[in-house]
MIDO-330988 format. One record per residue (C-alpha): residue number from 1; residue in one letter; y, x, z. Coordinates in steps of 0.25 Angstrom, whole numbers, plus 5000, padded with zeros to 4 digits. Example, Ala and Ser with C-alpha at 12.3 -4.5 7.8 and 13.67 -1.06 7.14 Angstrom:
2
<r pos="1" code="a" yy="4982" xx="5049" zz="5031"/>
<r pos="2" code="s" yy="4996" xx="5055" zz="5029"/>
***
This chain:
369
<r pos="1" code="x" yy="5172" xx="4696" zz="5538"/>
<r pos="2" code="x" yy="5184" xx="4704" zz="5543"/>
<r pos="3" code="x" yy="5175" xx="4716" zz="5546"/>
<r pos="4" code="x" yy="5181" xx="4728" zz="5540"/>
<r pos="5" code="x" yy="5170" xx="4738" zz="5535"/>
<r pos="6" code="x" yy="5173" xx="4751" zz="5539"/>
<r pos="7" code="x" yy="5168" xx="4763" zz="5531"/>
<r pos="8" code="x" yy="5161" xx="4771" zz="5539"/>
<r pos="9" code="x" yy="5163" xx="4786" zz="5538"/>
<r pos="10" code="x" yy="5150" xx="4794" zz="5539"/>
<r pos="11" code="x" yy="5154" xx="4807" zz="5547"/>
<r pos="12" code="x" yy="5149" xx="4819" zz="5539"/>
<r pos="13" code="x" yy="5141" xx="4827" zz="5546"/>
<r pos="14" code="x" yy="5145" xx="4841" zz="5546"/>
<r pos="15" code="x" yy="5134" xx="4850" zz="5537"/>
<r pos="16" code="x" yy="5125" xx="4861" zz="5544"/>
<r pos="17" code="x" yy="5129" xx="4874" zz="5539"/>
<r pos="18" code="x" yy="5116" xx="4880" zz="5533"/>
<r pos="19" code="x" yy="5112" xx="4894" zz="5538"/>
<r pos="20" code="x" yy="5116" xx="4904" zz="5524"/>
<r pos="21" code="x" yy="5103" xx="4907" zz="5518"/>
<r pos="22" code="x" yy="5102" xx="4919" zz="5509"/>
<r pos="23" code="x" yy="5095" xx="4916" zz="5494"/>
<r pos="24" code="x" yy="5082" xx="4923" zz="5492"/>
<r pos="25" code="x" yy="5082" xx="4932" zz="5483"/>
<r pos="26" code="x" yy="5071" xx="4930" zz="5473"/>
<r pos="27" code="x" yy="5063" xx="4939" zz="5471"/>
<r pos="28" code="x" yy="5062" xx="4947" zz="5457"/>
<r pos="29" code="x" yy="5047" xx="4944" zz="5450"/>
<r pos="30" code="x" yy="5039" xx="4957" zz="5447"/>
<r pos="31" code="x" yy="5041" xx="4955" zz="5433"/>
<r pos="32" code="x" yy="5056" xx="4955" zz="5431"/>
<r pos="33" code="x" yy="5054" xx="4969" zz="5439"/>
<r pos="34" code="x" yy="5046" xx="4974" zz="5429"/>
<r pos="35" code="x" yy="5056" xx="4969" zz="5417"/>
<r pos="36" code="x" yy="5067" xx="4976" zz="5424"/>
<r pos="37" code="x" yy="5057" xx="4990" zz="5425"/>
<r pos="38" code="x" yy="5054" xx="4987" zz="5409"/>
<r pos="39" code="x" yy="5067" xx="4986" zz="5406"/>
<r pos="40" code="x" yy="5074" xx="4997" zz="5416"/>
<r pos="41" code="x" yy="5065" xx="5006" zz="5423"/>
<r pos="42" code="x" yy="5060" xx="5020" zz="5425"/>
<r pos="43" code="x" yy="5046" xx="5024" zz="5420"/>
<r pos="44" code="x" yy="5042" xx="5025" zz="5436"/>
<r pos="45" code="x" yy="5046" xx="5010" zz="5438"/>
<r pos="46" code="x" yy="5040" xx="5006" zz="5427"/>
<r pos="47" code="x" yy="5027" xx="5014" zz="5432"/>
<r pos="48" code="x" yy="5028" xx="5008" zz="5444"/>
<r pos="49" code="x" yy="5029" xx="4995" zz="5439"/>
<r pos="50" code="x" yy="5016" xx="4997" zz="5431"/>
<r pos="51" code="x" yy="5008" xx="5001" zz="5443"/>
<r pos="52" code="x" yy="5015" xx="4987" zz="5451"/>
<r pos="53" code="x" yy="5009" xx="4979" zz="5437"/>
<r pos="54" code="x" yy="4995" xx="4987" zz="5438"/>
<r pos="55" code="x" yy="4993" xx="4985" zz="5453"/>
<r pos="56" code="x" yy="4997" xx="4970" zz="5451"/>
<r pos="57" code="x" yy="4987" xx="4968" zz="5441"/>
<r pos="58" code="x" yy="4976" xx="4976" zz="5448"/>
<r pos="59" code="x" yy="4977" xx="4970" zz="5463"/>
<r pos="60" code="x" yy="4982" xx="4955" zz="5461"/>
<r pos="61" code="x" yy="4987" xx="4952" zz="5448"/>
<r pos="62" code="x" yy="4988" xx="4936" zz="5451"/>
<r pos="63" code="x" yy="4992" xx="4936" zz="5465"/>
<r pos="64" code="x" yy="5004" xx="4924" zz="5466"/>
<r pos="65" code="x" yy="5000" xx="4917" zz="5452"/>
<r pos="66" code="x" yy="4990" xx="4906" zz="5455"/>
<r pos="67" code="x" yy="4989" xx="4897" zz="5442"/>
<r pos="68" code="x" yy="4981" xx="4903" zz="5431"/>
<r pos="69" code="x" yy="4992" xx="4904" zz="5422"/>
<r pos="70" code="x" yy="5001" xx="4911" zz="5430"/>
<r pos="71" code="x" yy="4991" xx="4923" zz="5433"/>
<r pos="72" code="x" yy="4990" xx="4924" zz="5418"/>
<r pos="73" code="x" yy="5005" xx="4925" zz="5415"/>
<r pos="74" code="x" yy="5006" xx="4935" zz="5428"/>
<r pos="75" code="x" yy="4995" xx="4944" zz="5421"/>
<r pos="76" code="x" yy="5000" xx="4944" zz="5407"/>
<r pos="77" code="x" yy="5014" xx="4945" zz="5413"/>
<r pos="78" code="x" yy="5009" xx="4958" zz="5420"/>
<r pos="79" code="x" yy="5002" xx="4963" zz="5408"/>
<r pos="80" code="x" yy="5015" xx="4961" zz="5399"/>
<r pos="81" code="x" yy="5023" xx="4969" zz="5411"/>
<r pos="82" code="x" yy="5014" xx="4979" zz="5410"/>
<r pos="83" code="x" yy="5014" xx="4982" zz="5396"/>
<r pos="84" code="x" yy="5028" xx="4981" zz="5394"/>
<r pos="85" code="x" yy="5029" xx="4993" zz="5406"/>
<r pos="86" code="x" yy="5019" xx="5002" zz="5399"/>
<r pos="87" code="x" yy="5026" xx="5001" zz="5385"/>
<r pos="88" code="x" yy="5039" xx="5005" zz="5394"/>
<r pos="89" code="x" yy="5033" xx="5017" zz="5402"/>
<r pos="90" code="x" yy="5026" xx="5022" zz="5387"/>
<r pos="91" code="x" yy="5040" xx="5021" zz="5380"/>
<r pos="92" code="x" yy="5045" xx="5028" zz="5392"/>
<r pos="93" code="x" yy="5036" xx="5040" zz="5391"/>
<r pos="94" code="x" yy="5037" xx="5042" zz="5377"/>
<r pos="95" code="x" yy="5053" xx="5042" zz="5376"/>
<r pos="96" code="x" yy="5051" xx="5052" zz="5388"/>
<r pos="97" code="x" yy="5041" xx="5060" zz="5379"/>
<r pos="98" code="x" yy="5051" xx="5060" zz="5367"/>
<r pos="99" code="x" yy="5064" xx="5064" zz="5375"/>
<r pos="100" code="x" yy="5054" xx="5077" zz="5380"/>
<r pos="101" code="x" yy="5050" xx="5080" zz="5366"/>
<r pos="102" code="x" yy="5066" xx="5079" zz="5360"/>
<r pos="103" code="x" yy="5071" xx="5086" zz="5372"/>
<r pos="104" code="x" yy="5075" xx="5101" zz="5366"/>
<r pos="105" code="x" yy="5072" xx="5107" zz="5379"/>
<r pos="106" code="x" yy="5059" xx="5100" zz="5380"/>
<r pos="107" code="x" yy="5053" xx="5105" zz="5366"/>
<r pos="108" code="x" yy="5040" xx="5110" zz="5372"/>
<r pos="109" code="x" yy="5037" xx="5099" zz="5379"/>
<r pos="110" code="x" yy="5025" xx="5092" zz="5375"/>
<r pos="111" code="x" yy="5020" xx="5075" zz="5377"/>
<r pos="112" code="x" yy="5005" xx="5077" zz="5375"/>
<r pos="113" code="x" yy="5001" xx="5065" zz="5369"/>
<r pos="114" code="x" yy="4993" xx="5054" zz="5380"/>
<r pos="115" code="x" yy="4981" xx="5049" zz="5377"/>
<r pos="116" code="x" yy="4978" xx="5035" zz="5380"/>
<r pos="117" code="x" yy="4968" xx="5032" zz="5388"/>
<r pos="118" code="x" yy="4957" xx="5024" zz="5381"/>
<r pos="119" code="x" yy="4943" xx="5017" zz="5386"/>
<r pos="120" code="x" yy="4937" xx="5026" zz="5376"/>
<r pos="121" code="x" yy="4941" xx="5039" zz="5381"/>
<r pos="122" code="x" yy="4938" xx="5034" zz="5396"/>
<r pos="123" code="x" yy="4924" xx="5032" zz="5392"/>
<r pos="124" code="x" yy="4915" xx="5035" zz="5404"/>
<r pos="125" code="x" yy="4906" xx="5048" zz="5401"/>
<r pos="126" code="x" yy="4890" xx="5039" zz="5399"/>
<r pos="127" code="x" yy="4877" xx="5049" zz="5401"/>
<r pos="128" code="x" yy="4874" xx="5043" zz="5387"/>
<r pos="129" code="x" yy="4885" xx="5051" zz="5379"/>
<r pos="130" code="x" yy="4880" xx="5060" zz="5369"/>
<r pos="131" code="x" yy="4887" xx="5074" zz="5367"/>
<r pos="132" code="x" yy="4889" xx="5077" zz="5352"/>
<r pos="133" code="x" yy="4886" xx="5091" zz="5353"/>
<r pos="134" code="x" yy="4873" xx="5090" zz="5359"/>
<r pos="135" code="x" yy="4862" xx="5090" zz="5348"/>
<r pos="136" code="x" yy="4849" xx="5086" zz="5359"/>
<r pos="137" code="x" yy="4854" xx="5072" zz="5363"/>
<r pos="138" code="x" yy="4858" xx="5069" zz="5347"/>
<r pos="139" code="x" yy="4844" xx="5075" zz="5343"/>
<r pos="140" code="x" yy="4837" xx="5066" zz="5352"/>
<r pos="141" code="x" yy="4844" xx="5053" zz="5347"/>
<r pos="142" code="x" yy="4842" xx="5058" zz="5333"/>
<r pos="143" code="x" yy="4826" xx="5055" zz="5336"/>
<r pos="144" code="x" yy="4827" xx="5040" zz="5335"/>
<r pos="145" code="x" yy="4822" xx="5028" zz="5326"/>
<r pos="146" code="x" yy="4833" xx="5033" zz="5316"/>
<r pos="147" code="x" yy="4829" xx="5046" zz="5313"/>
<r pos="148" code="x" yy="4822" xx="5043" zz="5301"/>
<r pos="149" code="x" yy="4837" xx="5040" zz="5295"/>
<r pos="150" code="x" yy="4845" xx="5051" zz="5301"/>
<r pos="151" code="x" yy="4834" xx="5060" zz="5294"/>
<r pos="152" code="x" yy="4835" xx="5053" zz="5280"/>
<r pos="153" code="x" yy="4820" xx="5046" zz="5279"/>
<r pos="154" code="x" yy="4826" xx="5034" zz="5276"/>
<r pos="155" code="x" yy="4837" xx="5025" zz="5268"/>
<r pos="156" code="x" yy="4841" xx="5012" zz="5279"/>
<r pos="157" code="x" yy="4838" xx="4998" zz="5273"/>
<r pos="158" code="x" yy="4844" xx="4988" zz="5281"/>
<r pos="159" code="x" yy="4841" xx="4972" zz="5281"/>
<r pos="160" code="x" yy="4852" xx="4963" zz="5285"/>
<r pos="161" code="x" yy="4851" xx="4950" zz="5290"/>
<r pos="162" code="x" yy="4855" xx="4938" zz="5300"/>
<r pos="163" code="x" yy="4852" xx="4931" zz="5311"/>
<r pos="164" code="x" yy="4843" xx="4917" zz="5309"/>
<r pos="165" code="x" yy="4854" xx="4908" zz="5312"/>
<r pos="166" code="x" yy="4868" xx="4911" zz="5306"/>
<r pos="167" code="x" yy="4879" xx="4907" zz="5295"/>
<r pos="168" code="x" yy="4885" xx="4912" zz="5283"/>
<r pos="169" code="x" yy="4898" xx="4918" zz="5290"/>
<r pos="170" code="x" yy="4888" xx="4931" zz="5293"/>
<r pos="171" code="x" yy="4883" xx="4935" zz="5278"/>
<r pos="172" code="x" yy="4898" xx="4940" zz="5276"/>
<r pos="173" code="x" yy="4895" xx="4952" zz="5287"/>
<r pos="174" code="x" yy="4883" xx="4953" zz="5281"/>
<r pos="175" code="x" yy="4888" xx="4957" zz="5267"/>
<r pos="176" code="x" yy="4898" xx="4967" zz="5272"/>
<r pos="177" code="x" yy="4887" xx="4973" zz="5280"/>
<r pos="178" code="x" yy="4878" xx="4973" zz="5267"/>
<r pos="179" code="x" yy="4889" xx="4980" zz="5259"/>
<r pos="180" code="x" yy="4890" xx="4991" zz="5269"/>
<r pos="181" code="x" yy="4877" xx="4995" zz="5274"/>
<r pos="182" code="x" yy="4870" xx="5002" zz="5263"/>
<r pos="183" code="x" yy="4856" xx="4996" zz="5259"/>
<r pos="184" code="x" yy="4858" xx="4984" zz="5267"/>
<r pos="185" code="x" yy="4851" xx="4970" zz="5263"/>
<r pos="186" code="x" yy="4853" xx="4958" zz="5269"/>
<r pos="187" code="x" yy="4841" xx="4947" zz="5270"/>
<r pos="188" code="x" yy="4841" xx="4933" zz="5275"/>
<r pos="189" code="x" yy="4835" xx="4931" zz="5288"/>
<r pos="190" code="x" yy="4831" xx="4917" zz="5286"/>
<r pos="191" code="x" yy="4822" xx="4914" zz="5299"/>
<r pos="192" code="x" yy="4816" xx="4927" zz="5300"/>
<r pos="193" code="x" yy="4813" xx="4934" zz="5312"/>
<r pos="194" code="x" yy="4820" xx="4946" zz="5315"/>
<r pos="195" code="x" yy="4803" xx="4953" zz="5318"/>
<r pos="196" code="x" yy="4798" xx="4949" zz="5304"/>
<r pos="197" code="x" yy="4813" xx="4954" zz="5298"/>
<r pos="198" code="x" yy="4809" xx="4967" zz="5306"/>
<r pos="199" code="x" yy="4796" xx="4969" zz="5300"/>
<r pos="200" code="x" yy="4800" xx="4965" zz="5285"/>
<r pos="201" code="x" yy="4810" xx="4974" zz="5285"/>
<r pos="202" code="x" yy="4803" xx="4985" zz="5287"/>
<r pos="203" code="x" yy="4793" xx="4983" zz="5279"/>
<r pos="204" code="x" yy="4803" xx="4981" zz="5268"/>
<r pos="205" code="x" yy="4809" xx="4995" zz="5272"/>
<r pos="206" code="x" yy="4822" xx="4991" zz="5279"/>
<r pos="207" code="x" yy="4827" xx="5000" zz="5291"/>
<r pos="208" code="x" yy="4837" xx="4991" zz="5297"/>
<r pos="209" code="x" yy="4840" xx="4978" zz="5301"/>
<r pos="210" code="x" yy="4852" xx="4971" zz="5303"/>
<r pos="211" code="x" yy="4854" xx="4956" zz="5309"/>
<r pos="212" code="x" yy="4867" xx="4950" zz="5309"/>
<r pos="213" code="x" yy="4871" xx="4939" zz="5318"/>
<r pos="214" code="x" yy="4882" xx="4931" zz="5319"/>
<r pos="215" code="x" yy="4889" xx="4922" zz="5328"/>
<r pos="216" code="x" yy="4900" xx="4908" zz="5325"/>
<r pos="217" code="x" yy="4898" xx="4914" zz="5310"/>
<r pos="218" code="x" yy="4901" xx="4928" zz="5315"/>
<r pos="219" code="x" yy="4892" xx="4941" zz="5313"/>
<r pos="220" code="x" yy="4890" xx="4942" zz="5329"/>
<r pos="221" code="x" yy="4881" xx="4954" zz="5330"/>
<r pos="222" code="x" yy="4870" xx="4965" zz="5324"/>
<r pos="223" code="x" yy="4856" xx="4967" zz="5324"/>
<r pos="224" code="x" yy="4853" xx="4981" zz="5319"/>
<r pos="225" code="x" yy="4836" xx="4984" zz="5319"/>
<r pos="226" code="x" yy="4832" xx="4998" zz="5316"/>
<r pos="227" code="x" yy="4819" xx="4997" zz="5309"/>
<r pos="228" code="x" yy="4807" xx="5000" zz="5311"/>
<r pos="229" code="x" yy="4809" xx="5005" zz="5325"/>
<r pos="230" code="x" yy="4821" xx="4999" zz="5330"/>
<r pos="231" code="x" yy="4831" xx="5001" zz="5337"/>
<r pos="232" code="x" yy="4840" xx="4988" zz="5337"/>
<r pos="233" code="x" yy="4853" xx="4986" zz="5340"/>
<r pos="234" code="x" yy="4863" xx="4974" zz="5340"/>
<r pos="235" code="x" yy="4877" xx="4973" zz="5341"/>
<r pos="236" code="x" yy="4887" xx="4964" zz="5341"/>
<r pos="237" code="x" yy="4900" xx="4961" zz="5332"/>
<r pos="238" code="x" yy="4914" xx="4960" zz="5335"/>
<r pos="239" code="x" yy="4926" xx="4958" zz="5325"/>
<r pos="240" code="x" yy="4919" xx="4958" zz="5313"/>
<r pos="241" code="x" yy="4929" xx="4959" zz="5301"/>
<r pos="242" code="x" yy="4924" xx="4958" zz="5287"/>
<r pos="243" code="x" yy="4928" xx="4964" zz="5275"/>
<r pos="244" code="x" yy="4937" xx="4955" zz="5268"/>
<r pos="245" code="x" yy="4946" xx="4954" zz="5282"/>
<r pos="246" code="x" yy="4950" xx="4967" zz="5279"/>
<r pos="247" code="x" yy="4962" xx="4971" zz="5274"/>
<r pos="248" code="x" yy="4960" xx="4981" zz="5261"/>
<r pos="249" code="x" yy="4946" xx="4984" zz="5265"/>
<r pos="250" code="x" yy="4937" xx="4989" zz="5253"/>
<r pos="251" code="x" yy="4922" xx="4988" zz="5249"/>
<r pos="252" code="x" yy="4910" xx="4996" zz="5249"/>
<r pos="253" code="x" yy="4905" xx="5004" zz="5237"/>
<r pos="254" code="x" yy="4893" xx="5004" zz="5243"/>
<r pos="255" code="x" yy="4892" xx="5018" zz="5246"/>
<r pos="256" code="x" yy="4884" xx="5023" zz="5258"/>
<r pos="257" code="x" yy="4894" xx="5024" zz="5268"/>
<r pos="258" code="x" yy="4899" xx="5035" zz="5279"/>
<r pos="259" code="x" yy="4896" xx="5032" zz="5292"/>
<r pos="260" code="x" yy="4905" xx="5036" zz="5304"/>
<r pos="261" code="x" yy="4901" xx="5033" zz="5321"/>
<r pos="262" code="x" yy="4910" xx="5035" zz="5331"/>
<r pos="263" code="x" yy="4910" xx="5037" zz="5346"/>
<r pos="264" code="x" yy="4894" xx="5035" zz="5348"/>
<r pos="265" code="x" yy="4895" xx="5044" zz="5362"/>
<r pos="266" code="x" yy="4880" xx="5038" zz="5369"/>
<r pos="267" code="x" yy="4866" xx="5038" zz="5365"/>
<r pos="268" code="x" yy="4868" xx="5024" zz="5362"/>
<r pos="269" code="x" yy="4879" xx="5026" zz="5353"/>
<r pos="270" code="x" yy="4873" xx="5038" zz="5346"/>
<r pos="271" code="x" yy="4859" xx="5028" zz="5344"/>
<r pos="272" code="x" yy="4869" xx="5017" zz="5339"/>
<r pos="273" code="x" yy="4875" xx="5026" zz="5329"/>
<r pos="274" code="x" yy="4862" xx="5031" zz="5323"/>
<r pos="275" code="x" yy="4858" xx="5016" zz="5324"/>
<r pos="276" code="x" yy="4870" xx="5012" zz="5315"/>
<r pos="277" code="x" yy="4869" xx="5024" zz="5307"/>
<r pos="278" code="x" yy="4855" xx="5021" zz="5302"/>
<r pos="279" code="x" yy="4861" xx="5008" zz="5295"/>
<r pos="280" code="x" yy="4868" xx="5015" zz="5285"/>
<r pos="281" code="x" yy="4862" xx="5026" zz="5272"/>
<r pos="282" code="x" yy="4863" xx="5041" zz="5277"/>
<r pos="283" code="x" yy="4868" xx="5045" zz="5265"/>
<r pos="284" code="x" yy="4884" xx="5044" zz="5266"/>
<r pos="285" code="x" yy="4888" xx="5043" zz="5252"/>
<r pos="286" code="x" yy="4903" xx="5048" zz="5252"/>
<r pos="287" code="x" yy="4908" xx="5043" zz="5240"/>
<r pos="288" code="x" yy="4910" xx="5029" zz="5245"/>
<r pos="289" code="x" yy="4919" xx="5033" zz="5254"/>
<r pos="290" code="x" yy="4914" xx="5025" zz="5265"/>
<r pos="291" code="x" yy="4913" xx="5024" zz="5280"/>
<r pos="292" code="x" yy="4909" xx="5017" zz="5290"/>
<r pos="293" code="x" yy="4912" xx="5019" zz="5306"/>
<r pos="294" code="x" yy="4906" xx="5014" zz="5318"/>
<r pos="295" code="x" yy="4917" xx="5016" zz="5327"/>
<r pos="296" code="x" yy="4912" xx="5013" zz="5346"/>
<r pos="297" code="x" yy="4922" xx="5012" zz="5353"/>
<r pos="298" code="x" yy="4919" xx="5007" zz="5367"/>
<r pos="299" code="x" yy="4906" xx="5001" zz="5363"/>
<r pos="300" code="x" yy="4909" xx="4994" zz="5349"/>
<r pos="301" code="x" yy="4906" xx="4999" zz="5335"/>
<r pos="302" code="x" yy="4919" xx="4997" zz="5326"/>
<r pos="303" code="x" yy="4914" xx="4997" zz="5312"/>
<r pos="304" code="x" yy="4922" xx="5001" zz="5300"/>
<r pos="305" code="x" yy="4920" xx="5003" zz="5287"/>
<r pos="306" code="x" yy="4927" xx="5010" zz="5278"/>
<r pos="307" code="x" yy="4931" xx="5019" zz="5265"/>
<r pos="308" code="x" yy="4940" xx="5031" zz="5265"/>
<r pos="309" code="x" yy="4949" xx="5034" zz="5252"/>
<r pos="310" code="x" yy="4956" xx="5046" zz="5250"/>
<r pos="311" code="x" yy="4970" xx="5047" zz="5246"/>
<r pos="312" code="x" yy="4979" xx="5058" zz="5243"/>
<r pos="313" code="x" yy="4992" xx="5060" zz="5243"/>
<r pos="314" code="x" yy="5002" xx="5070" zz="5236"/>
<r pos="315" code="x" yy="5014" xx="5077" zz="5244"/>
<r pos="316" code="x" yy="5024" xx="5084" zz="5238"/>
<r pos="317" code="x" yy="5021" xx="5096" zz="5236"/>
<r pos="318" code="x" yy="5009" xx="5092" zz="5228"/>
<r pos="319" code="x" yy="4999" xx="5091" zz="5241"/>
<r pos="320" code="x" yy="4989" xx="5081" zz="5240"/>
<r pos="321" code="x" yy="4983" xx="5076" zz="5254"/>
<r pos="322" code="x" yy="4970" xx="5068" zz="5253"/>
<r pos="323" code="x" yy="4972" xx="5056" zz="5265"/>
<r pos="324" code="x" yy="4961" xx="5046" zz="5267"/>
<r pos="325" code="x" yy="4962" xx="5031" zz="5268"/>
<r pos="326" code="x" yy="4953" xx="5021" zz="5275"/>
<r pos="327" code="x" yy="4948" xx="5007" zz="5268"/>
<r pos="328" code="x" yy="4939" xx="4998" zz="5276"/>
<r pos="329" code="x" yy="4929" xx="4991" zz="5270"/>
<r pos="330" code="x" yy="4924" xx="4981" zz="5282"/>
<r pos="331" code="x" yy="4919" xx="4975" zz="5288"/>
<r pos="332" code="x" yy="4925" xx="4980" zz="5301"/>
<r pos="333" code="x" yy="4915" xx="4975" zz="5316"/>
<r pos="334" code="x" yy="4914" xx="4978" zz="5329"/>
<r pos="335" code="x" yy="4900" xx="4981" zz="5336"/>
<r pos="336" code="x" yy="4894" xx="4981" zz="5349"/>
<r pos="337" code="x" yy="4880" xx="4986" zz="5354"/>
<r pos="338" code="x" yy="4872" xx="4975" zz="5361"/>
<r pos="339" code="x" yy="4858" xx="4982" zz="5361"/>
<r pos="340" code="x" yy="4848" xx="4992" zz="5356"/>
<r pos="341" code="x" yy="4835" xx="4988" zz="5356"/>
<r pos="342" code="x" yy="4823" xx="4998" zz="5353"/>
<r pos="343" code="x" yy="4814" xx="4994" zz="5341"/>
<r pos="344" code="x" yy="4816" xx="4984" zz="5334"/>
<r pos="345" code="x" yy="4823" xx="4970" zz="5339"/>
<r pos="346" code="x" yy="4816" xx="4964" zz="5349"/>
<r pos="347" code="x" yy="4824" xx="4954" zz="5357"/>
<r pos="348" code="x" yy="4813" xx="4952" zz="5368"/>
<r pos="349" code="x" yy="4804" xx="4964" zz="5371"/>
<r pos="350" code="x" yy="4813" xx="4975" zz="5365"/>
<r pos="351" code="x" yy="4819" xx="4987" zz="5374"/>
<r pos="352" code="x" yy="4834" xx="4989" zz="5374"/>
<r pos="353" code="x" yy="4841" xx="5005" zz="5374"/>
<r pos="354" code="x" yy="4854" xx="4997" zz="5375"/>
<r pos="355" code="x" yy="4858" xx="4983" zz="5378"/>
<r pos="356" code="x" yy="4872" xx="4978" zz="5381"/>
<r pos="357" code="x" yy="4877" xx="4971" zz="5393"/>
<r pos="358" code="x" yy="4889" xx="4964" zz="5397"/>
<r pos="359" code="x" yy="4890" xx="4974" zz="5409"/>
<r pos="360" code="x" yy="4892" xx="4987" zz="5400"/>
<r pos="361" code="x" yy="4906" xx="4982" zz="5395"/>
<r pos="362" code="x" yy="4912" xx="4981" zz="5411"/>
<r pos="363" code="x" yy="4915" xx="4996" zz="5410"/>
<r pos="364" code="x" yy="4925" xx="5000" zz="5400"/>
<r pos="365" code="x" yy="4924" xx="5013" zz="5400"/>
<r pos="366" code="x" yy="4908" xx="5016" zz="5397"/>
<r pos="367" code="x" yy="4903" xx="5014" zz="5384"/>
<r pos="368" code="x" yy="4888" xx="5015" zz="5380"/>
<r pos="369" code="x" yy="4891" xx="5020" zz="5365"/>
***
């Protein structure tokens, strides 16, 4: 009982001196670089960041992201950086250009103007082009199954229908397109075959056909059938804007209108453009004051309908100078060529000029119209 407890004292054991380690440094991400060229930097850095960003993205743009979502934040992260250097470098350039052109010692110095380099303009040259100035190829295309229009024998009549099965959200292009093609009239196809609609038609004197189908309650593409010969063509429709959806659009006084094709280079685009032509009356008649364009650009036919109002406008001296306007009528649509087919439509014996392939659209710089 009389045991006396004694605290026992832990010795402290005396610490280890740890070896000085010297802090990494860490090591600055390739965006915060950039940031700091944006924000201060010369126009060779921020050149030279460009080409780091283009090789990047061109031998192993995702190297260190493995998770899906990470790639896609490091490409759009990229992008972003790369747009923000070019708006740098084209703000750079052009104040350069104007401290040139104030300079009063610099007066004769000149900027030409850069053109942009478009797809368009890098067109590769096709054996297929035609040259405008050389009357033989054009005489020979002239000596097709539309010759009897070009020479005035005949006035065109042309049926519009639809396709067997379809709704009522397709009658709507077909009244804009009844109020623009002159002497147009739209039947009912009912179960009819497209061969006994053929040969009814031209007993009854029509000389074109155009079928309309559609697709989710959506005009989807165009049957065009030349009669009695042929040829048939068929395209489709993209971004299809009717008349109503456009602001201050005007209507149609039922005039024959102007017709106006642009950049049809090939054989095909030269026979696509007599195809279309054929539709309409030959006889402009100028007092409506309207015109329509079929505008290719890279394979697709933008057309635009519109009517032209002239305007004048007195200066101070008493001048009056004569401006013209521009109202569109509508509706507005995009076109693309699928085939063209000789004769008339045949979907199983019929021979092809031309057929569409998902192949032809790999090279971005060759264009068959």
């Amino acid at each position: 009982m009389g045991k006396k407890i004694r605290d026992k004292k832990k010795k402290e054991k005396p610490r280890k001196k740890l070896p000085q380690t010297r802090k990494k440094k860490r090591k600055t991400k390739p965006e915060t670089i950039t940031n700091k060229v944006i924000k201060s930097g010369t126009e060779n850095e921020l050149e030279k960041e460009l080409e780091k960003l283009n090789q990047a993205n061109k031998y192993n743009p995702t190297k260190n992201a493995k998770n899906k979502e990470k790639r896609r934040e490091l490409v759009m992260m990229r992008s972003s950086l790369k747009k923000r250097l070019k708006a740098k470098l084209r703000r750079k350039h052009q104040k350069r250009k104007e401290e040139l052109n104030s300079d009063e010692d610099n007066d004769n110095i000149y900027v030409p103007k850069q053109t942009p380099k478009t797809i368009d303009m890098m067109r590769e040259i096709d054996e297929n082009m035609i040259d405008e100035n050389d009357e033989e190829i054009k005489e020979s295309l002239n000596e097709d199954e539309y010759k009897n229009y070009f020479n005035g024998e005949y006035e065109p009549q042309i049926l519009l229908t639809t396709s067997i099965k379809h709704t009522g959200g397709i009658y709507k292009f077909i009244r804009e397109l009844k109020n623009l093609i002159p002497n147009s009239y739209f039947y009912y196809r009912k179960k009819y075959d497209l061969g006994t609609i053929m040969k009814k038609s031209i007993e009854k004197g029509f000389s074109d056909i155009i079928v309309i189908t559609e697709r989710l309650r959506k005009p989807y593409k165009i049957l065009l059938i030349h009669l009695p010969n042929g040829p048939t063509l068929e395209f489709k429709l993209f971004n299809v804007i009717y008349q109503n959806e456009i602001e201050g659009h005007g209507t149609s006084s039922g005039h024959n209108p102007e017709l106006m094709f642009k950049n049809f280079k090939t054989n095909l685009g030269y026979r696509i453009k007599r195809c279309l032509n054929a539709i309409f009356p030959k006889n402009e008649e100028l007092k409506g004051r309207e015109l329509i364009t079929f505008h290719n650009q890279r394979d697709y036919i933008f057309f635009r309908y519109y009517r032209y109002i002239f305007e004048e406008e007195n200066e101070d001296n008493n001048n009056s100078n004569i401006k013209v306007k521009l109202q569109e009528i509508g509706p507005r649509f995009v076109m693309r060529l699928l085939y063209v087919q000789k004769g008339l439509f045949d979907p199983q014996f019929g021979e092809y000029e031309w057929l569409y392939n998902d192949k032809m659209g790999v090279k971005r710089r060759k264009f068959y119209l």
